[in-house]
C-alpha positions in Angstrom: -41.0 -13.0 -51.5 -39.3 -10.9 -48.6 -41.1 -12.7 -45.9 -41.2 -15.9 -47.0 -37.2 -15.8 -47.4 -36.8 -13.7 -44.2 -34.3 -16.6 -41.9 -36.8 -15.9 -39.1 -40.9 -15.4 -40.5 -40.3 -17.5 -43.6 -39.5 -21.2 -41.9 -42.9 -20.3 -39.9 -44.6 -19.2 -42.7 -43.9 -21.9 -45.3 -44.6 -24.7 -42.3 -48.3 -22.9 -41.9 -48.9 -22.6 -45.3 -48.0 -25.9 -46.3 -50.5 -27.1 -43.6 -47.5 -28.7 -40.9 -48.9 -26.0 -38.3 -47.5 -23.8 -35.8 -45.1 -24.5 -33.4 -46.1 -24.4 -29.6 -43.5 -21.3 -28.8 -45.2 -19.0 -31.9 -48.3 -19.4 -30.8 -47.6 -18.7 -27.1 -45.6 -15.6 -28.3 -48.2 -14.7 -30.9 -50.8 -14.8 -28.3 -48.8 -13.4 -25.0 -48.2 -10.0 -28.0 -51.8 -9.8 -28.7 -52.7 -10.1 -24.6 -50.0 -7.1 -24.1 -51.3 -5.1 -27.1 -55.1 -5.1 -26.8 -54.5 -4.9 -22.6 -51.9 -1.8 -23.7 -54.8 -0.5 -25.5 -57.5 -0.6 -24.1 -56.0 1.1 -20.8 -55.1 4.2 -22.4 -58.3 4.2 -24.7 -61.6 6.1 -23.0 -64.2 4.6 -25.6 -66.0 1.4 -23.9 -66.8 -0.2 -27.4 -63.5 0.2 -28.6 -62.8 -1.4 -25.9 -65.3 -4.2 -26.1 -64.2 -4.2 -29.8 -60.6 -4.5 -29.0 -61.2 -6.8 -26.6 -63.4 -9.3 -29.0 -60.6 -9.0 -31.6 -58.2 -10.0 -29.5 -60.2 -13.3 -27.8 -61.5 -13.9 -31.7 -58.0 -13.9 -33.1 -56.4 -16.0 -29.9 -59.0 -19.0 -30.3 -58.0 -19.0 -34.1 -54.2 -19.2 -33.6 -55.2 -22.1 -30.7 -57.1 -24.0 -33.1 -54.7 -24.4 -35.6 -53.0 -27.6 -35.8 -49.7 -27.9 -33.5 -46.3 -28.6 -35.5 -44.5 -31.0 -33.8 -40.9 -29.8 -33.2 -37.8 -32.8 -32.9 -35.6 -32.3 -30.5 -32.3 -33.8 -32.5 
C-alpha cells in the first residue's frame, strides 16, 4: 500500500501493472543503475563466476525491462 501511494514509485507502478508500460526515462534509469551496480560489483569482487553470475543477471534483467511495452508519455 506504501509504494503504490508513494507520489514518485506508485504512478510508475500502477501504469506497469495495469499493462500501459514503462516510460522511456525509467527504463533508461532502471537500466544505467543496474550497468553502475553490477560494473561496481564485479570490480571489487575476486570470484570469476560471481562475476559471470553478476554479469548474466544484470544482461538477463536489462533485456526484460527493454522488452516491456513503452508508455507513451504526452507532452501537454
Amino acid at each position: 500500500n506504501w509504494i503504490m501511494n508513494h507520489r514518485l514509485f506508485g504512478p510508475l507502478i500502477r501504469d506497469w501493472k495495469s499493462g500501459l508500460g514503462i516510460t522511456r526515462r525509467a527504463k533508461f534509469f532502471a537500466i544505467f543503475s543496474i550497468t553502475f551496480g553490477i560494473t561496481t560489483s564485479v570490480l571489487l569482487i575476486s570470484n570469476g563466476i560471481t562475476r559471470i553470475l553478476l554479469v548474466f543477471i544484470g544482461l538477463a534483467v536489462s533485456i526484460y525491462l527493454i522488452t516491456r511495452p513503452t508508455k507513451l508519455v504526452s507532452k501537454n
